[in-house]
N, C-alpha and C positions, 0 to 999 in steps of 0.2 A: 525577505527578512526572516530572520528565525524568532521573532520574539512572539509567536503563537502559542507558544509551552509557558506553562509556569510549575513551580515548585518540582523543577527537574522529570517533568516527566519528557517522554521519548518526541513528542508533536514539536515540540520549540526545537529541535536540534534536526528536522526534517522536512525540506520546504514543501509548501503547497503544490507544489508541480510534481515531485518525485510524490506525493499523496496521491494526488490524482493519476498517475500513471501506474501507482500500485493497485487502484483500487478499480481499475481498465483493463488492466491485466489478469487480477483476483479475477473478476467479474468473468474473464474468457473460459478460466477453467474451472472455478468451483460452481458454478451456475451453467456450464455447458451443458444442452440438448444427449451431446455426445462427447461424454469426459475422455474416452480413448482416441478422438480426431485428431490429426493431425495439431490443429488450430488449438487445440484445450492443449497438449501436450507440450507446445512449444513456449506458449503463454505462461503456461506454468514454468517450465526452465528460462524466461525471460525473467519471471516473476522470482525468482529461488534467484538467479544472477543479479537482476537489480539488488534485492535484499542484501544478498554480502557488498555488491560493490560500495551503499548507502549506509552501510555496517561498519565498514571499514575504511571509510573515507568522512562521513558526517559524527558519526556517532561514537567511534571507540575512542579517536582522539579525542570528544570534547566531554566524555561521559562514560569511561570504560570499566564503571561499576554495572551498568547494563551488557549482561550479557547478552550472543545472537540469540539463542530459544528465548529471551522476554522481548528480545527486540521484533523480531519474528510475529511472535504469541501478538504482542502490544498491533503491528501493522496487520494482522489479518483482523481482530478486532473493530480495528477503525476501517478499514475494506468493506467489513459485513457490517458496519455502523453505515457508512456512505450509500453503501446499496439500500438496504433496507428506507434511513429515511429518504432518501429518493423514489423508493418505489409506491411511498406511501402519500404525498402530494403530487398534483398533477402539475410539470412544470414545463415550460418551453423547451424544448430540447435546442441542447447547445448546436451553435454549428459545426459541421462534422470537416476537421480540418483535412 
């Protein structure tokens, strides 16, 4: 469902799922041990690829007074939002699919 967003911000027009795989992804490269790895570096152009395809398939058609740099700016935010309060309650960790 997209009805998560209200008063036009960027969360309503981006599902829970592509959220979570941005912020799986954020997490490989901007938090990596070793940002020049292999792993940090692909993650991050997975991460830059998902962005436009979720740009230009979710968001421009139904909101294309958001430009990519706020749409970007807006998803690394909520990335470093996710991590953060998760780092800061102890929780069951999900099963690892």
């Amino acid at each position: 469902g997209a009805s998560m967003g209200k008063d036009g911000d960027s969360r309503g027009l981006v599902s829970k799922e592509y959220l979570d795989r941005f912020a799986e992804l954020f997490e490989r490269f901007e938090y990596a041990k070793d940002p020049n790895s292999r792993e940090a570096r692909e993650s991050e152009s997975d991460f830059n690829s998902l962005l436009d395809q979720v740009y230009s398939t979710e968001v421009e058609p139904r909101c294309p007074s958001i430009s990519p740099s706020a749409f970007k700016a807006f998803i690394r935010r909520h990335c470093q939002a996710i991590i953060a309060n998760r780092d800061q309650k102890i929780t069951c960790p999900p099963p690892s699919a």
